[in-house]
PDBQT receptor file of N, H, CA, C and O in Angstrom, charges set to zero:
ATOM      1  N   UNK A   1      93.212 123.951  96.686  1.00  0.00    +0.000 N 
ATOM      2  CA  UNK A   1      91.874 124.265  97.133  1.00  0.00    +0.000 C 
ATOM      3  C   UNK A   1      91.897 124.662  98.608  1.00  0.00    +0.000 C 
ATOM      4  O   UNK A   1      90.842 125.102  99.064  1.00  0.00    +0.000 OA
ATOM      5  N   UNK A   2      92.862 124.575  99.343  1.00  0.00    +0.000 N 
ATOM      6  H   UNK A   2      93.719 124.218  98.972  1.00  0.00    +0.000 HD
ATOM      7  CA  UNK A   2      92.987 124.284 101.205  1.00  0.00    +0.000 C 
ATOM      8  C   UNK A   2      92.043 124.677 101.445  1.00  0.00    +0.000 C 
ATOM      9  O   UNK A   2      91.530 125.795 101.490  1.00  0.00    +0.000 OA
ATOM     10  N   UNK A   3      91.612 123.192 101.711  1.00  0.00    +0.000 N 
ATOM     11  H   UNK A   3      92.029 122.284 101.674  1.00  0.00    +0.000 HD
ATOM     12  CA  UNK A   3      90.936 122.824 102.370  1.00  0.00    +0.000 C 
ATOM     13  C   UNK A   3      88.866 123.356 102.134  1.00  0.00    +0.000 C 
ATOM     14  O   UNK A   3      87.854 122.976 102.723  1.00  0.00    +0.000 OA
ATOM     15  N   UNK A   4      89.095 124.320 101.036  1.00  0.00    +0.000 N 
ATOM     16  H   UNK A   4      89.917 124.629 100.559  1.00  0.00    +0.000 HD
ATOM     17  CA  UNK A   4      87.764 125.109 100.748  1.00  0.00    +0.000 C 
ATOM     18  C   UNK A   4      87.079 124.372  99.297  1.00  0.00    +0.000 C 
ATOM     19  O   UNK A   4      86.873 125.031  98.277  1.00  0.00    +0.000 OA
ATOM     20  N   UNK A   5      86.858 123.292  99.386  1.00  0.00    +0.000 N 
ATOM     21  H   UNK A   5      87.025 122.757 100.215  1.00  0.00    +0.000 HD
ATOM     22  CA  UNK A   5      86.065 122.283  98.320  1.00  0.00    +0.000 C 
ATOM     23  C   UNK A   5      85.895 120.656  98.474  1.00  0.00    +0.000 C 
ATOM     24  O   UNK A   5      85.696 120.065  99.535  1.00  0.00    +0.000 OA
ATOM     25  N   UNK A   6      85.989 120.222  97.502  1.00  0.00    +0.000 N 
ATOM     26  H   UNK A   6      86.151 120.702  96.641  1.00  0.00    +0.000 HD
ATOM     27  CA  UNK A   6      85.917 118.703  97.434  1.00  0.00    +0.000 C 
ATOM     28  C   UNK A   6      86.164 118.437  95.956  1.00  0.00    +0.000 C 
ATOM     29  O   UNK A   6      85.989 119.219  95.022  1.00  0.00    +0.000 OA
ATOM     30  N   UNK A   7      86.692 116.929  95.920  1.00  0.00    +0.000 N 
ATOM     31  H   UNK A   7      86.834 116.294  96.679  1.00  0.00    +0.000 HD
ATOM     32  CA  UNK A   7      86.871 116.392  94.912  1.00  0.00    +0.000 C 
ATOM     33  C   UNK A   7      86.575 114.632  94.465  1.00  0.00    +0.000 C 
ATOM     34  O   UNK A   7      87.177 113.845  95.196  1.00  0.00    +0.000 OA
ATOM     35  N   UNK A   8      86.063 114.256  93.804  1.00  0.00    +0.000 N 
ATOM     36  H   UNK A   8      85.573 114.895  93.211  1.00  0.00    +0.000 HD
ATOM     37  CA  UNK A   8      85.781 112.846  94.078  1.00  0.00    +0.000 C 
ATOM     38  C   UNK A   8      85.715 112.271  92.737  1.00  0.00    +0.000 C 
ATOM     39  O   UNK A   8      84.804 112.551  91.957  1.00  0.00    +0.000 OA
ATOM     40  N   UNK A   9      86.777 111.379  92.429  1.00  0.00    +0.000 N 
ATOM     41  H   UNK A   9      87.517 111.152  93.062  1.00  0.00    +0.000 HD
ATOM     42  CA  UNK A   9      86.616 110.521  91.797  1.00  0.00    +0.000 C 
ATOM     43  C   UNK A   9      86.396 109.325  91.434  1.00  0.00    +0.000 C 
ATOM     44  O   UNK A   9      86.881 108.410  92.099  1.00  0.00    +0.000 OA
ATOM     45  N   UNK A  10      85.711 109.091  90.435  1.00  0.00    +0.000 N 
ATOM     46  H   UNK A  10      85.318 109.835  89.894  1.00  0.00    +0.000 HD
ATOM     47  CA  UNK A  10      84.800 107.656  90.464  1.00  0.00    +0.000 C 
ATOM     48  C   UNK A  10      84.723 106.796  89.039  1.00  0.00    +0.000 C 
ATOM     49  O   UNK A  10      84.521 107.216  87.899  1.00  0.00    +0.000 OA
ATOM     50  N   UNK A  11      84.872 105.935  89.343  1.00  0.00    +0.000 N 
ATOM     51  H   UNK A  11      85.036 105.594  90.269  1.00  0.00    +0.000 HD
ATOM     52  CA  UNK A  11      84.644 104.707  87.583  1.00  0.00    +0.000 C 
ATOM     53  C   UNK A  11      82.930 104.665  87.129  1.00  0.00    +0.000 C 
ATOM     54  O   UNK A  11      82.020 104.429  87.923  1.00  0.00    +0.000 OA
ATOM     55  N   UNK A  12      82.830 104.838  86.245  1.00  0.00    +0.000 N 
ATOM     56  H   UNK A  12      83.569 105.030  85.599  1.00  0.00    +0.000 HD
ATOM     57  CA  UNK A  12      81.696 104.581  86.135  1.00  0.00    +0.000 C 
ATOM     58  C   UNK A  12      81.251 103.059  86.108  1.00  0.00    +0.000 C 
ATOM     59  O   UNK A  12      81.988 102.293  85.486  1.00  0.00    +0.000 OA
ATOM     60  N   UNK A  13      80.042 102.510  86.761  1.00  0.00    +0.000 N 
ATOM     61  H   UNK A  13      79.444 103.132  87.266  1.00  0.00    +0.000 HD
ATOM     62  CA  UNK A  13      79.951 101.325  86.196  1.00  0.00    +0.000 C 
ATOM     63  C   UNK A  13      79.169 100.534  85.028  1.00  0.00    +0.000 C 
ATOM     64  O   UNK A  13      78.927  99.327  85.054  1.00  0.00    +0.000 OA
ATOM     65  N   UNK A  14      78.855 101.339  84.104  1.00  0.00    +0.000 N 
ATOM     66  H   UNK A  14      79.052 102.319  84.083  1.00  0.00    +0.000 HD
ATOM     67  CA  UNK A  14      78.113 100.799  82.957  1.00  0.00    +0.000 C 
ATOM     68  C   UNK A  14      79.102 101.589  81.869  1.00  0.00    +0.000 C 
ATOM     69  O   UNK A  14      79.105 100.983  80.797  1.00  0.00    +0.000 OA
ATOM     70  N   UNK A  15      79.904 102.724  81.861  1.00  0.00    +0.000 N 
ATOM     71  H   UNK A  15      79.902 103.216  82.731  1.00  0.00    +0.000 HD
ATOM     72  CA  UNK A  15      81.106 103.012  80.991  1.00  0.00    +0.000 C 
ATOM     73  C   UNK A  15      81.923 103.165  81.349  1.00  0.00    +0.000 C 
ATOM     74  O   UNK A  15      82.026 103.588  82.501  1.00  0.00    +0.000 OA
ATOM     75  N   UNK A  16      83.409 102.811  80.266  1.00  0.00    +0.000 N 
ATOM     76  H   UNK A  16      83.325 102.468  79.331  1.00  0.00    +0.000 HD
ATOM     77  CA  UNK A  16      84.649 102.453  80.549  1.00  0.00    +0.000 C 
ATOM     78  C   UNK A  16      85.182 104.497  80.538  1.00  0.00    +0.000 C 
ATOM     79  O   UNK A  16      85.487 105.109  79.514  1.00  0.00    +0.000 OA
ATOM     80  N   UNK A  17      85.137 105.071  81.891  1.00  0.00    +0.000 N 
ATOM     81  H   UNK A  17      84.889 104.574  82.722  1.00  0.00    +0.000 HD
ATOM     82  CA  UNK A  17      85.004 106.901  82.107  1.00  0.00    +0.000 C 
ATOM     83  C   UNK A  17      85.320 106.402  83.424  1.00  0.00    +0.000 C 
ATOM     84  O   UNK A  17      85.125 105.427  84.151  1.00  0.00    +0.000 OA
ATOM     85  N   UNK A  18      85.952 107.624  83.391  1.00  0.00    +0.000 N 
ATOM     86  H   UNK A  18      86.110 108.415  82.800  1.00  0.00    +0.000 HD
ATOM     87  CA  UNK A  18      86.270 107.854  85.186  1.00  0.00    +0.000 C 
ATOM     88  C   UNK A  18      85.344 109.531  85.283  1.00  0.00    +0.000 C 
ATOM     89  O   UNK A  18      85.527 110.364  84.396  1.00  0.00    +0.000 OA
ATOM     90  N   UNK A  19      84.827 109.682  85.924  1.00  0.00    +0.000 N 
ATOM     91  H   UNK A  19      84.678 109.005  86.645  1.00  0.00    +0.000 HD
ATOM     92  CA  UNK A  19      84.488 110.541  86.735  1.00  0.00    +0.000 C 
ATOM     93  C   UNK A  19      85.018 112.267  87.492  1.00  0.00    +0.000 C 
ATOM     94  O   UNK A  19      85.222 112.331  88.705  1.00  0.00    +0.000 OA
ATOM     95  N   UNK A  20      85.141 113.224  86.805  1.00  0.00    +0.000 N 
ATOM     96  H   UNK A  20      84.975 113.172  85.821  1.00  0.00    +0.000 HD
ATOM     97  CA  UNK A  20      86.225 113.784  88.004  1.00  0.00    +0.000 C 
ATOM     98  C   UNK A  20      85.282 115.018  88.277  1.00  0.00    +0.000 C 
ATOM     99  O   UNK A  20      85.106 115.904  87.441  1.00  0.00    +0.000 OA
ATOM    100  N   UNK A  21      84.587 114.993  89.737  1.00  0.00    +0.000 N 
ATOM    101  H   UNK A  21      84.729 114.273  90.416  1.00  0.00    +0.000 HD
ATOM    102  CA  UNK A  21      83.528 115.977  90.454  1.00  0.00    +0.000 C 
ATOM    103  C   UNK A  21      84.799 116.718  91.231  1.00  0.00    +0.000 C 
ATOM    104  O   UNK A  21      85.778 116.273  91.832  1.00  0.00    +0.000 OA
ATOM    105  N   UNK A  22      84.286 118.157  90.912  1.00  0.00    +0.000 N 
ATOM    106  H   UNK A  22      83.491 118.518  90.424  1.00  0.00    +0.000 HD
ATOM    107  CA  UNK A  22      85.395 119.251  91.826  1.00  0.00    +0.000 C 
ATOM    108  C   UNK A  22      84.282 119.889  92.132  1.00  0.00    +0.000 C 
ATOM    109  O   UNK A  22      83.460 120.076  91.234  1.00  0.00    +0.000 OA
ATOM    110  N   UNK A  23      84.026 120.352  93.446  1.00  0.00    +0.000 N 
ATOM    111  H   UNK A  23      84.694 120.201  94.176  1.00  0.00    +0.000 HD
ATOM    112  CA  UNK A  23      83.515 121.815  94.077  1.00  0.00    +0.000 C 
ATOM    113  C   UNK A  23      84.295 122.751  94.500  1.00  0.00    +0.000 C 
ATOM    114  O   UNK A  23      85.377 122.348  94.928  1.00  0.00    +0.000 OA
ATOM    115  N   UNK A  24      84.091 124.006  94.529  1.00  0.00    +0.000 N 
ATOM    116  H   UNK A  24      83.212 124.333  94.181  1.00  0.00    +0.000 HD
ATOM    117  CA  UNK A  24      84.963 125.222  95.205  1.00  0.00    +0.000 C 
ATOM    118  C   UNK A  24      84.769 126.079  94.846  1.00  0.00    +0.000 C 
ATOM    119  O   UNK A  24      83.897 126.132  93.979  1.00  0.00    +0.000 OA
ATOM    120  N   UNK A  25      85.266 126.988  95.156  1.00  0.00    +0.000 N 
ATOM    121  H   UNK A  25      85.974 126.945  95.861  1.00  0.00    +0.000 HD
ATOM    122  CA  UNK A  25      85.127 128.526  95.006  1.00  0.00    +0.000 C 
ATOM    123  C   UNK A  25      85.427 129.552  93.795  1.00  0.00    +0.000 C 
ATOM    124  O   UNK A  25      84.812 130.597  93.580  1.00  0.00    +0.000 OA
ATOM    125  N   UNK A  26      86.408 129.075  93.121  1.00  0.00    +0.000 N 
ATOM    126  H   UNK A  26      86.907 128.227  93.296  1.00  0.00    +0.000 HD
ATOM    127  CA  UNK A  26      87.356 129.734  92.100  1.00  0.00    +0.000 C 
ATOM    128  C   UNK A  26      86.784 128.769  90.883  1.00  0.00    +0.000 C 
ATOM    129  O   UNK A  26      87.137 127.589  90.885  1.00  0.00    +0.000 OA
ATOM    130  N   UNK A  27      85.857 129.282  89.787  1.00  0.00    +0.000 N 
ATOM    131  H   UNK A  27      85.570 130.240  89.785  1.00  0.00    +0.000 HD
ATOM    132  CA  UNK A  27      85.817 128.373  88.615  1.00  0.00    +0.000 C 
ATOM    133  C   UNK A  27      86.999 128.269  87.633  1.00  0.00    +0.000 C 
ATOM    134  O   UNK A  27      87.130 127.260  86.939  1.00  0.00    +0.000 OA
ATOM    135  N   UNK A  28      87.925 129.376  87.562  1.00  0.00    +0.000 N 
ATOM    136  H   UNK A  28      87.819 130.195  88.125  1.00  0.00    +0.000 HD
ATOM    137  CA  UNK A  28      89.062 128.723  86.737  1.00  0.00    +0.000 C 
ATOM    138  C   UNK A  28      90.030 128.067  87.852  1.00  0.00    +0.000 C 
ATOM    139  O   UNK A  28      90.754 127.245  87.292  1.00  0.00    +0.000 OA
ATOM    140  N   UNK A  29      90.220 128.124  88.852  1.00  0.00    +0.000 N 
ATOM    141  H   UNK A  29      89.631 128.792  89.308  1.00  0.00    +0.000 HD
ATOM    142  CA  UNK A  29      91.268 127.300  89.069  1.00  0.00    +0.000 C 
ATOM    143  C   UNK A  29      90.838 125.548  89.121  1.00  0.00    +0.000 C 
ATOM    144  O   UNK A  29      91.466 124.501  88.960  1.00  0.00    +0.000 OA
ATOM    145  N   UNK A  30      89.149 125.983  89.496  1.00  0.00    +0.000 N 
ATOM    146  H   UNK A  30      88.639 126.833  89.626  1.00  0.00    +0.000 HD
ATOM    147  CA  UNK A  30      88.783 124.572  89.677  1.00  0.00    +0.000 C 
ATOM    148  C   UNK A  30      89.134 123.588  88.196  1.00  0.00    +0.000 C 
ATOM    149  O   UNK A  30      89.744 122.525  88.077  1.00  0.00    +0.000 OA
ATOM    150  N   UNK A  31      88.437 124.498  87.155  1.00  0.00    +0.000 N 
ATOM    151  H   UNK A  31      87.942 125.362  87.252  1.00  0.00    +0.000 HD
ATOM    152  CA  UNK A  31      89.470 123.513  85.164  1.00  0.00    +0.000 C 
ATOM    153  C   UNK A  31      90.399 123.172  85.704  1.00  0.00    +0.000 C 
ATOM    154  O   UNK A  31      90.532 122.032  86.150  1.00  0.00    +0.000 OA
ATOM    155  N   UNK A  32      91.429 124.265  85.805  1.00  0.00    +0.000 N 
ATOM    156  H   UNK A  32      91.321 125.190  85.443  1.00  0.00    +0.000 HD
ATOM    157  CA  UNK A  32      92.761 124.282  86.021  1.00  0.00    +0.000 C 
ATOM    158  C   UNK A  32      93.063 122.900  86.624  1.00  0.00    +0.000 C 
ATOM    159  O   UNK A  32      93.799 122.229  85.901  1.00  0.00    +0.000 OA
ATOM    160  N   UNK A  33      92.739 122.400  87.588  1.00  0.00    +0.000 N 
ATOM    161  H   UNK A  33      92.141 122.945  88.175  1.00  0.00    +0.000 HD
ATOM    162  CA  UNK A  33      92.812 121.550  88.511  1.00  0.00    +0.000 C 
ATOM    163  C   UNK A  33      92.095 120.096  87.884  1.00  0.00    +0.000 C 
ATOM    164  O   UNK A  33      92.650 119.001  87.802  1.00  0.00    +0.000 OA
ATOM    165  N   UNK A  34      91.192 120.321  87.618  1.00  0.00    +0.000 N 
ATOM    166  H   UNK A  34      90.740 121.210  87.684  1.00  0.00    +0.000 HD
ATOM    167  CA  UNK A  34      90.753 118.784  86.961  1.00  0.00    +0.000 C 
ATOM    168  C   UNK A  34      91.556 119.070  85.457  1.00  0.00    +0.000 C 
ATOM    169  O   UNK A  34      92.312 118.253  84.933  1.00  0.00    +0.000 OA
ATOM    170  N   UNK A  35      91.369 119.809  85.149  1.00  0.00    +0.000 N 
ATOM    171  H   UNK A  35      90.755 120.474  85.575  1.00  0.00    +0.000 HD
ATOM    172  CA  UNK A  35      92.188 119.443  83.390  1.00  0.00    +0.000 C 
ATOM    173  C   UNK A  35      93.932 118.279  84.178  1.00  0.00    +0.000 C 
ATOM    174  O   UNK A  35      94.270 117.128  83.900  1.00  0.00    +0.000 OA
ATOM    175  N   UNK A  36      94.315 118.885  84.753  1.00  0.00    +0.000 N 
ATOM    176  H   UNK A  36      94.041 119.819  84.979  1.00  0.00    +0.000 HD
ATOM    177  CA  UNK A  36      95.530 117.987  85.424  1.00  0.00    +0.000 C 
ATOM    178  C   UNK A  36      95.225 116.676  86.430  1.00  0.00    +0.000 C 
ATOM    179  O   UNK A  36      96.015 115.748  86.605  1.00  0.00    +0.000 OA
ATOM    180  N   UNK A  37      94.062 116.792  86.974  1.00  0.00    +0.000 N 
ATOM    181  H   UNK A  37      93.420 117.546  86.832  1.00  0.00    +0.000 HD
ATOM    182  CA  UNK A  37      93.694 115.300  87.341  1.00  0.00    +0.000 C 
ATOM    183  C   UNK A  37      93.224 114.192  86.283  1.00  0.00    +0.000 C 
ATOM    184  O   UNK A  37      93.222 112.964  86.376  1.00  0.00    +0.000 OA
ATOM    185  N   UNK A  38      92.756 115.190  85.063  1.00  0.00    +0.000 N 
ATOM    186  H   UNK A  38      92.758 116.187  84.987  1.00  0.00    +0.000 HD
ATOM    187  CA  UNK A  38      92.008 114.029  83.754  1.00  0.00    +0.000 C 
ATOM    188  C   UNK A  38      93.645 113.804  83.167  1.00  0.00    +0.000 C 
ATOM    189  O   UNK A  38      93.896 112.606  83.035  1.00  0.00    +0.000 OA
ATOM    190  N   UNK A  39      94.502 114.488  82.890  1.00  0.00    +0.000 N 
ATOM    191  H   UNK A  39      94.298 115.462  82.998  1.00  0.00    +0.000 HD
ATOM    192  CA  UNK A  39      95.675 114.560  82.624  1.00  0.00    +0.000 C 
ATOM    193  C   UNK A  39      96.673 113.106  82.877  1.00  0.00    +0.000 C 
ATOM    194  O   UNK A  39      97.434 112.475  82.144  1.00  0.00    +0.000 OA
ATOM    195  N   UNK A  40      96.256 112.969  84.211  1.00  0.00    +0.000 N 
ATOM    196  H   UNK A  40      95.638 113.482  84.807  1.00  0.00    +0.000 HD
ATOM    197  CA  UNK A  40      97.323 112.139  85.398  1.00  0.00    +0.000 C 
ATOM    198  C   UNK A  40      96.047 110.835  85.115  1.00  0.00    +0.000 C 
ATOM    199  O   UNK A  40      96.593 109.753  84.897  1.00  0.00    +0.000 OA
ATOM    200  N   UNK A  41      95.239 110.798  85.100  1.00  0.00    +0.000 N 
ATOM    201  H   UNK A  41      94.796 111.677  85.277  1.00  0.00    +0.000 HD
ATOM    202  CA  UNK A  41      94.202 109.678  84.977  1.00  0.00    +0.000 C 
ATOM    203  C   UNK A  41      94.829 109.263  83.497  1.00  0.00    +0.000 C 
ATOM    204  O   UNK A  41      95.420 108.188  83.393  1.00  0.00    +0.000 OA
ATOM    205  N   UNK A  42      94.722 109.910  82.662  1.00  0.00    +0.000 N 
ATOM    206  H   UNK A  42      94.242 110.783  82.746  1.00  0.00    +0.000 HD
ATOM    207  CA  UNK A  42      94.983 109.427  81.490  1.00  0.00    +0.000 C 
ATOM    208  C   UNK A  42      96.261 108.591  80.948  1.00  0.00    +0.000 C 
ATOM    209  O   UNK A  42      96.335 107.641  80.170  1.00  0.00    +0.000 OA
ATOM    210  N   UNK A  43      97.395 109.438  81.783  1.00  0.00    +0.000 N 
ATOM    211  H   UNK A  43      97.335 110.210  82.416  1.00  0.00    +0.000 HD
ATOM    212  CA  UNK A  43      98.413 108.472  81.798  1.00  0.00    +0.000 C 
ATOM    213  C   UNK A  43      99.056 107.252  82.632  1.00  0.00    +0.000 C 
ATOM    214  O   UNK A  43     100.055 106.532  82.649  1.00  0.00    +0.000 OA
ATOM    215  N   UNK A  44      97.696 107.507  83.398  1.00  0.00    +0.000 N 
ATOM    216  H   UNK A  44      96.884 108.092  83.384  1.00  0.00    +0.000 HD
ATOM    217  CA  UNK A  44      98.356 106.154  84.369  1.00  0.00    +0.000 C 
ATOM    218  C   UNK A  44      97.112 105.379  83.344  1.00  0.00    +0.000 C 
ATOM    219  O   UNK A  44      97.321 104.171  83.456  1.00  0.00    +0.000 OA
ATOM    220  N   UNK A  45      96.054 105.582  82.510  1.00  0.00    +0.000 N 
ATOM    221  H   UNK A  45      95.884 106.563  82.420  1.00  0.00    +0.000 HD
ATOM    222  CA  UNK A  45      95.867 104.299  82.169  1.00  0.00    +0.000 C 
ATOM    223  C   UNK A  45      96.342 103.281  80.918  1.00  0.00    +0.000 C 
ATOM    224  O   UNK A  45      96.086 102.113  80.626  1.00  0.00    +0.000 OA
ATOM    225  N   UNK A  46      97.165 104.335  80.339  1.00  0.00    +0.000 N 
ATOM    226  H   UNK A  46      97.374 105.284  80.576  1.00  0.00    +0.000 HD
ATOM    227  CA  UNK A  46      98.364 104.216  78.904  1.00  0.00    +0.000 C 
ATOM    228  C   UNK A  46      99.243 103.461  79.472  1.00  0.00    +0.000 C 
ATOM    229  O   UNK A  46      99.839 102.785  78.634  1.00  0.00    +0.000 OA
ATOM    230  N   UNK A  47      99.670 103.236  80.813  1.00  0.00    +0.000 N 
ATOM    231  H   UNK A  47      99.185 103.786  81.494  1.00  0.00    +0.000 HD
ATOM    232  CA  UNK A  47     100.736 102.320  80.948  1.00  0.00    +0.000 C 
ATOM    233  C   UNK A  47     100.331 100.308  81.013  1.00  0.00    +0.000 C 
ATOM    234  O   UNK A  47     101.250  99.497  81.130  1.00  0.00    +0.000 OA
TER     235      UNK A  47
């Protein structure tokens, strides 16, 4: 993204979801980019 967005992730607290807010400029790279943060969330919670 350098430096041209934001990203914030968060637990929800009434469901067992995480959260993943992206802003920026580019709408496919922004998927691109959370599909691999939901990705990496997912397997760190399988362990």
């Amino acid at each position: 993204m350098n430096g041209h967005g934001r990203v914030l992730l968060r637990a929800s607290g009434t469901e067992p979801v995480i959260r993943i807010m992206i802003e920026g400029e580019e709408a496919a790279s922004l998927h691109a980019f959370a599909e691999n943060i939901a990705a990496a969330v997912r397997a760190a919670s399988t362990r």
